[in-house]
N, C-alpha and C positions, 0 to 999 in steps of 0.2 A: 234795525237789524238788516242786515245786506248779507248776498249769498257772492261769496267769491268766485270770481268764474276760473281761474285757474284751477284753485284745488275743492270745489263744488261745498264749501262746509260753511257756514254763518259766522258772521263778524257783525259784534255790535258795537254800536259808537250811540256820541250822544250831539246831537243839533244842541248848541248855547241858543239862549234869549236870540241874542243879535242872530244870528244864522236862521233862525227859525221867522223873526220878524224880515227877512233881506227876502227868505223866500216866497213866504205870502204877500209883498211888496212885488215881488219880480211876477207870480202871478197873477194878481190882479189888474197888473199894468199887462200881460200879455193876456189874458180872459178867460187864464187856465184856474184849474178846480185843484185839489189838494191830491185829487186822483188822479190826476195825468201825471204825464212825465214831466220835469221839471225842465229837461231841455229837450223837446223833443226833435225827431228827425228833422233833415231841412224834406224831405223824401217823402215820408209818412207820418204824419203826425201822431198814429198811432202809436208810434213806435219812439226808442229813446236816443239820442245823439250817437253815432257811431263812436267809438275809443276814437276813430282818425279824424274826424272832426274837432272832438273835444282836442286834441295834439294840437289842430292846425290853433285854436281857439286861444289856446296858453303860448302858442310861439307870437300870436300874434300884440297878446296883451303884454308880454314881457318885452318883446320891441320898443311897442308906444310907449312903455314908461322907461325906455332907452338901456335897456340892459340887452346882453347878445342870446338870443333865442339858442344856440348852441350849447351854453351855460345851465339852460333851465330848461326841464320836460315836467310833465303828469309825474314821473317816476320822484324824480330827484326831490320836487316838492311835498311828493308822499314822505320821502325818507326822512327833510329836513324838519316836519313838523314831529318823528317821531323823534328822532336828535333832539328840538328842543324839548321835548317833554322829559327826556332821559337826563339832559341835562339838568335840567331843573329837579327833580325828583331822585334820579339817580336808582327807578326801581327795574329793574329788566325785566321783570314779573309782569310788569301792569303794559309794559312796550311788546313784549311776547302777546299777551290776550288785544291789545288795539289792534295789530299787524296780522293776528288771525295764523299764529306761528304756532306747530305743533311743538317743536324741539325750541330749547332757550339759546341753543347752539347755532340755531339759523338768526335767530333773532341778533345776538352777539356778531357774527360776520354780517348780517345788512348793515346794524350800525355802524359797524368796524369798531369795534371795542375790543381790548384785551383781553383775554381769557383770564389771565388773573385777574385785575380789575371787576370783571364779569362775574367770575365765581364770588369774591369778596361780597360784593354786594347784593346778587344774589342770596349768602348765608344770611347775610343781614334784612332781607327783606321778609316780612312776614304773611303768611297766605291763610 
């Protein structure tokens, strides 16, 4: 569970196996404990990676693997993982509660989904 710093309200998601063993790998190799931060400041070790760091972080890994850092931010790859999941599933229910979206309205314009489309499958999804 993570507290949203735009609109101050919890979003919870779930760490897979793989994600959960990457991280206790990444810190063990750096000599951090499950209770630090995972990246923490380059500044403060207290403290957790600035947004404008973690930015510089993803323009730089999207280079190296030769794609244009213009093409891809923090944002876009937020969106594209919720795309694939909507695609895949096709539920705007369960992409609303990952994305931490009060309205299914806002959720429907991030994706850029049709409102008809939207609503259709919306009826057809069950809560």
């Amino acid at each position: 569970m993570v507290v949203q710093q735009k609109t101050g309200r919890p979003v919870q998601f779930e760490l897979t196996s793989d994600v959960r063993a990457s991280l206790l790998a990444w810190l063990e190799r750096r000599g951090g404990t499950v209770n630090d931060h995972a990246f923490p400041s380059r500044i403060n070790h207290a403290h957790h990676m600035s947004t404008r760091q973690y930015a510089r972080l993803v323009d730089e890994w999207v280079t190296a693997i030769g794609l244009r850092a213009s093409d891809y931010g923090t944002h876009s790859l937020r969106r594209t993982k919720a795309a694939m999941i909507y695609k895949a599933t096709g539920n705007l229910r369960a992409i609303q509660i990952l994305l931490g979206h009060t309205k299914i309205e806002n959720t429907v314009r991030y994706l850029g989904v049709d409102i008809e489309d939207a609503l259709l499958l919306a009826e057809r999804t069950e809560i």
